[in-house]
N, C-alpha and C positions, 0 to 999 in steps of 0.2 A: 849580421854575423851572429849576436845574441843570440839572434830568432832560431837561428839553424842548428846553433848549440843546442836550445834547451825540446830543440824535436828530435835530436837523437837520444837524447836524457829519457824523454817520455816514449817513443819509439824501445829502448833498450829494458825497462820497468815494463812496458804489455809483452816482452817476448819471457821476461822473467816469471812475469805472473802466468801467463798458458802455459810454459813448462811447469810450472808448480802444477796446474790443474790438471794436466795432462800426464803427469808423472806423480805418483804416493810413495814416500820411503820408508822405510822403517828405521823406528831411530830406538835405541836402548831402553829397553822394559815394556816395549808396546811391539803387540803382538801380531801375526798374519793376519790372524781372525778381525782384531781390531781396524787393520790397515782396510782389507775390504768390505767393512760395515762402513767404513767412512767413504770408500772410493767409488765417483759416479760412474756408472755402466760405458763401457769401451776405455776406462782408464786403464793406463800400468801402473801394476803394482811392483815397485823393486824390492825382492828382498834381499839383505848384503846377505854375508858370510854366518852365519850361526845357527847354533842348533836351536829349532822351537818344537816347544812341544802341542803335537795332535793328538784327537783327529782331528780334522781339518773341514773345513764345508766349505764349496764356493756355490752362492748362491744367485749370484750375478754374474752377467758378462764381461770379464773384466780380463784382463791377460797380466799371469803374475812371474814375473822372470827373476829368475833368482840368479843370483851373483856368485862365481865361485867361494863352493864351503858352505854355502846354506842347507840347511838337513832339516824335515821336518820327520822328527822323531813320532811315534805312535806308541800307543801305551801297551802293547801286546792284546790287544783284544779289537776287533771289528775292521774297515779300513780306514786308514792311514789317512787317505785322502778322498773325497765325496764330490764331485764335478754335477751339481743338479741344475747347474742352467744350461741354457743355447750358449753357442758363441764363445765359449771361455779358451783361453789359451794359459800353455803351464808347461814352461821351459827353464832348465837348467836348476833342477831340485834332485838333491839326494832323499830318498822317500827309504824307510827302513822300519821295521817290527810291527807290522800286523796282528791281528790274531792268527789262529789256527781253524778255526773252525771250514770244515771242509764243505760241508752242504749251505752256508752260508754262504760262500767263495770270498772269504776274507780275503781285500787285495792290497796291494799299497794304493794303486788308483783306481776307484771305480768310477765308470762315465756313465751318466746316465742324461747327460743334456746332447741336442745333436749338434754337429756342426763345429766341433770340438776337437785343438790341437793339441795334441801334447805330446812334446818333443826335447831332445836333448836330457832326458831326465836319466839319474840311476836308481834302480829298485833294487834293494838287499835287505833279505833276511824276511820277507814277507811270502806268504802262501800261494799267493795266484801276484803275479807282478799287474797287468793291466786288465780290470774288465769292463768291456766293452756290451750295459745291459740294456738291450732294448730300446736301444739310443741310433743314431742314422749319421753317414755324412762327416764322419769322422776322420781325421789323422793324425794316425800314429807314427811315429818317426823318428829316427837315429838314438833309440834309447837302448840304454846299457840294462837286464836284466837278469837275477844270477839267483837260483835256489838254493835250497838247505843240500849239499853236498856230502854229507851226512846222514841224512835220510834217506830211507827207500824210497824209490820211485811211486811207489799206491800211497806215499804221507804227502809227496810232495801237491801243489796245486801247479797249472799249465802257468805258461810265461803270458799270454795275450790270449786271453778267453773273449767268444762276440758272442752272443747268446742273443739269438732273433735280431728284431732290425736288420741292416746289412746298409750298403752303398759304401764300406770303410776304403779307405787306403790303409794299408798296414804295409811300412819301408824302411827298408837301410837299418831294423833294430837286431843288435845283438844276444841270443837268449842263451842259458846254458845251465846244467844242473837242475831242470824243472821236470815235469811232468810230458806235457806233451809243448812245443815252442808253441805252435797256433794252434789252435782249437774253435773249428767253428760249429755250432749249434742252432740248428734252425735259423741260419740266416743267408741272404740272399746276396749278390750283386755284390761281391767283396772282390776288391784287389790286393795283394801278397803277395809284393815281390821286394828282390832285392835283400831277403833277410837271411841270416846265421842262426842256426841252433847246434848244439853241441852237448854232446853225452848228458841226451834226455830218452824218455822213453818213447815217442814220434815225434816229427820235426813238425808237420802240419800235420791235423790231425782230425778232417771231415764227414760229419756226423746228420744227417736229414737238413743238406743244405743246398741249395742249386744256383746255377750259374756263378759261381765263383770261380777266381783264375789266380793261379798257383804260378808265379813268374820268377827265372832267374835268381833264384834261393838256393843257401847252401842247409843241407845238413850232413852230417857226418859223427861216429862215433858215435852213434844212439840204438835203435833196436829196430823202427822204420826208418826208414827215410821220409813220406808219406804213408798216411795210412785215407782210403779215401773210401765212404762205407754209406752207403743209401742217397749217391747223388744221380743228380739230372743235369747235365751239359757243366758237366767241369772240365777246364782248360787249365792240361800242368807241363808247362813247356820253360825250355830253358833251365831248368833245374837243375843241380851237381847232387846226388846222393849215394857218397862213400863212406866206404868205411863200417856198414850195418853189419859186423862178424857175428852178435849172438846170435846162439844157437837157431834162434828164428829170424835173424833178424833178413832184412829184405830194406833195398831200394824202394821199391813201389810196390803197393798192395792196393788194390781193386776191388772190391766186394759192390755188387748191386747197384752198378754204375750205367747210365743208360748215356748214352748221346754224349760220350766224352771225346777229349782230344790229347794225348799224351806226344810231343813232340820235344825234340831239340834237349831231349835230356842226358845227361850224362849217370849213368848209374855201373859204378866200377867199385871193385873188391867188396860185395856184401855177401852173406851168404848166399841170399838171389837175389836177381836185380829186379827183375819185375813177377807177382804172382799176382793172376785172376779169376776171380771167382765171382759166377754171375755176373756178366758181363755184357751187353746187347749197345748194338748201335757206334760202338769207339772207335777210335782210328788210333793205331801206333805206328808213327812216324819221323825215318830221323834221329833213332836214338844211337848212342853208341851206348853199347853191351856189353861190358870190359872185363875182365881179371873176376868174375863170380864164379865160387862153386856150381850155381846154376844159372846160367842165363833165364830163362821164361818157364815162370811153373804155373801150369793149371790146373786148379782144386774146384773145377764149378764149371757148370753150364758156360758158353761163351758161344752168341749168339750173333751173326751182322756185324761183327769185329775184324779186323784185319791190321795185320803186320806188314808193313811196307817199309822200304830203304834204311831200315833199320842196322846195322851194325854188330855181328856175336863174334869177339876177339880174345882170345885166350882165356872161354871161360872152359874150366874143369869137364862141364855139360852144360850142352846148348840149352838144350828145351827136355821139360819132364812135365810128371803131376801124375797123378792117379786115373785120369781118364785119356781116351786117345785125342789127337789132336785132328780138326778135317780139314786136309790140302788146302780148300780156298782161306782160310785166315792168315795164310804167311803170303799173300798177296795183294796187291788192290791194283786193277787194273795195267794187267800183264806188267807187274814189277813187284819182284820178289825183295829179298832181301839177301846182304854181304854175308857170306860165313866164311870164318878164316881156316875153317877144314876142307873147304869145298877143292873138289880134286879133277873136276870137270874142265871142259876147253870151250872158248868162244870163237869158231871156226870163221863167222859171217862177222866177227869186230862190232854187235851191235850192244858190249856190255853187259849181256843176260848171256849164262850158260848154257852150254846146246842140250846138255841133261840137268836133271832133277837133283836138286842137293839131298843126300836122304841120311840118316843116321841111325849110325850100326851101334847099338848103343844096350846091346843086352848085356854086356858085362859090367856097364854103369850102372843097370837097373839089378842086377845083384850085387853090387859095391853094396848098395842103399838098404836088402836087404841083410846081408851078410859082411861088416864092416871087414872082415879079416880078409875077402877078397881081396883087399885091394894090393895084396903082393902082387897078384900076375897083373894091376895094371901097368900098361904100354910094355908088358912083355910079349914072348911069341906067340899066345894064345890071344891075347886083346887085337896085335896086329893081322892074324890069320882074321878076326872077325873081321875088322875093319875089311878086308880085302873083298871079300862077299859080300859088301854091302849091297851092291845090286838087289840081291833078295829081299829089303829092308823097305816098307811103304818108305814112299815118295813125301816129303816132310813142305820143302820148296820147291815148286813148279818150274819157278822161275828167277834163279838165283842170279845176284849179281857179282862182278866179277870183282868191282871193287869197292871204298868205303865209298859213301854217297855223302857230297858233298851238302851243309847247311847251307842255308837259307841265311 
C-alpha cells in the first residue's frame, strides 16, 4: 500500500515538471523577450494580463498566447512585433503604436518566417496591421484590426499586406478604417475568405498576383468593393459588396484580368456593381445585381468574357460604359441572363425569352451627360422611348425569365 502511495507521489512531480517545461510564464519584472530567450523551440509562452513594452522579435519557434489584457506596446517607431522564424504561433495579444513610416510598411505584426499562425490578436493605432513579407504557408485569423480614423485614406497603411510568397490562408478577420483591407503584391496561391472590411478605401485589393481566390467576404461602405488589376486565374465568388456610394465607388473592378472566375456574388446599392476593363478569358456567373445606379460598366477591351445567369434588379441602369457592348458576352452557351425590365413572353415554357432583351436607354445616356435631364425621367417622353425599343441593338439574346437559382 506504501509502494502505491509514494508512485502517485512520483507519477504526480513528472506531470508537474513537463507542464513546467512545456509551459513558460511570465512573472513580474521579467519581460516577453526574456521569457523566449529562455523558452525551448515548440514551447508556450503565457503571457498574463499587462502592458510590456516593444518591439518585440520572436526568433524561435515557439507559440506565445497571451492572456486576456496583455498589450505589447511599441515605441512609435518600426514594428511592434518581428515574427523571423518557422513555426511561431501568436494568439490573443493587444499590439498597438507602430511607427509611421509608409515605404517601410511599419506594421504592428510583420511575418517574415513561414508556416506561421496568428490569430485571435487586436491591432490599433498602428500603420499597416499585418504584413505578411515574403514568407509562405501562413494563417491569418479571427483578428480584430482598426486604422487611424482620423487620417486620410493615402496616410493610412492596408489592414493585411502579402507582399510575394503566397500559399496564405487569410479568415474570419475583421478590418476597418485602413487603406485597402487585403492587399496582395506579387503573390501567388492565396485564400481570402470569410473576412469584413469596412469604410476603407478597397476591401481586397490585387496587384500582379495570380491564382488567388477571393471567398465569401464582406465589404461594404468603402470606395471598391474589390479592386482586382494585372491578374491571371483569380476566383472571386461568394462575396457581398454593398454599400460602395462614392462617387466612383464600385462593387467590383476588373482591369487586365485574364482567365478569371466572378460567381455567387452579391453586389447591391454601389454606385456600380461591377466595371471591366481589359478583360479576356472570364466568366461572370450567378451574380445578383441589385439596387446600383449602374449595373455593369465597360471602360476597356473585354475579350472571350461572358455574362451568364446573372441577375439585374432595380438597378437605376443595367449596363453602360463608353464602348459598345458585342451580343455574345451576355451569354454562354444559349443562356442569357435575368433582367427585371424584360418585357418579353416564354411561349414554349423553356425559361429563355422568345425575344431579345435590348435597352432603350438613350435618355440615360443624356442623364449622364446632362445631369438636369433627369426631370423627364420615367415621364412621358422616357416611357414613349422605352416603347420603341424594338429599334434598340439587341443587348441579351437570350434572356431569362427568372432569377437563377445558386449553386
Amino acid at each position: 500500500m506504501e509502494g502505491v502511495f509514494i508512485g502517485k507521489i512520483i507519477i504526480l512531480l513528472l506531470l508537474s515538471f513537463f507542464t513546467a517545461v512545456s509551459h513558460a510564464h511570465a512573472e513580474k519584472n521579467v519581460s516577453i523577450e526574456q521569457l523566449i530567450t529562455q523558452a525551448k523551440p515548440g514551447q508556450t509562452v503565457v503571457v498574463p494580463s499587462g502592458v510590456y513594452k516593444g518591439p518585440l522579435t520572436i526568433d524561435k519557434p515557439v507559440i506565445l498566447r497571451a492572456e486576456p489584457g496583455a498589450i505589447l506596446e511599441g515605441n512609435g517607431t518600426g514594428n511592434v512585433l518581428t515574427i523571423a522564424a518557422d513555426k511561431v504561433t501568436v494568439e490573443g495579444l493587444t499590439i498597438r503604436n507602430s511607427g509611421q513610416d509608409v515605404t517601410a510598411h511599419d506594421a504592428g505584426i510583420l511575418i517574415q518566417g513561414n508556416d506561421v499562425i496568428v490569430r485571435n490578436n487586436s491591432i490599433q493605432n498602428t500603420l499597416f496591421g499585418i504584413h505578411l513579407d515574403r514568407s509562405s504557408a501562413c494563417f491569418v485569423s479571427d483578428n480584430f484590426i482598426v486604422g487611424d480614423k482620423k487620417a486620410s485614406v493615402a496616410r493610412r497603411g492596408n489592414g493585411i499586406q502579402i507582399t510575394a510568397g503566397g500559399k496564405h490562408t487569410i479568415e474570419r478577420n475583421q478590418l476597418a478604417e485602413v487603406q485597402d483591407g487585403v492587399y496582395f503584391d506579387q503573390t501567388v496561391h492565396n485564400t481570402v475568405r470569410q473576412n469584413t472590411v469596412k469604410s476603407s478605401r478597397y476591401g481586397y485589393h490585387v496587384m500582379f498576383s495570380d491564382n488567388n481566390r477571393i471567398v465569401s467576404n464582406m465589404t461594404e461602405d468603402s470606395v471598391i468593393g474589390a479592386m482586382v488589376m494585372s491578374a491571371n486565374s483569380i476566383e472571386v465568388q461568394d462575396n457581398v459588396f454593398r454599400d460602395q456610394l462614392d462617387v466612383q465607388g464600385c462593387g467590383l473592378f476588373l482591369y487586365d484580368v485574364q482567365n478569371g472566375l466572378v460567381k455567387g456574388n452579391k453586389l447591391l446599392n454601389n454606385t456600380t456593381g461591377i466595371t471591366m476593363d481589359t478583360v479576356q478569358g472570364t466568366l461572370l456567373q450567378k451574380n445578383l445585381i441589385a439596387y446600383n445606379a449602374m449595373g455593369v460598366k465597360r471602360e476597356g477591351d473585354i475579350e472571350a468574357t461572358h455574362l451568364t445567369k446573372n441577375a439585374f434588379v432595380a438597378n437605376v441602369r443595367q449596363i453602360g460604359g463608353d464602348t459598345d457592348w458585342l451580343t455574345e458576352v451576355w451569354s454562354w452557351q444559349a443562356q442569357g441572363n435575368y433582367w427585371d425590365d424584360y418585357k418579353g413572353w416564354d411561349f414554349n415554357k423553356d425559361g429563355i425569352g422568345d425575344g431579345a432583351y435590348r435597352m432603350a436607354d438613350d435618355m440615360l445616356k443624356a442623364f449622364e451627360g446632362n445631369p438636369l435631364l433627369g426631370i423627364f425621367y420615367a415621364g412621358p417622353l422616357h416611357q414613349l422611348m422605352d416603347q420603341i425599343a424594338s429599334a434598340y441593338p439587341v443587348v441579351d439574346e437570350y434572356p431569362l425569365m427568372s432569377i437563377p437559382l445558386t449553386e
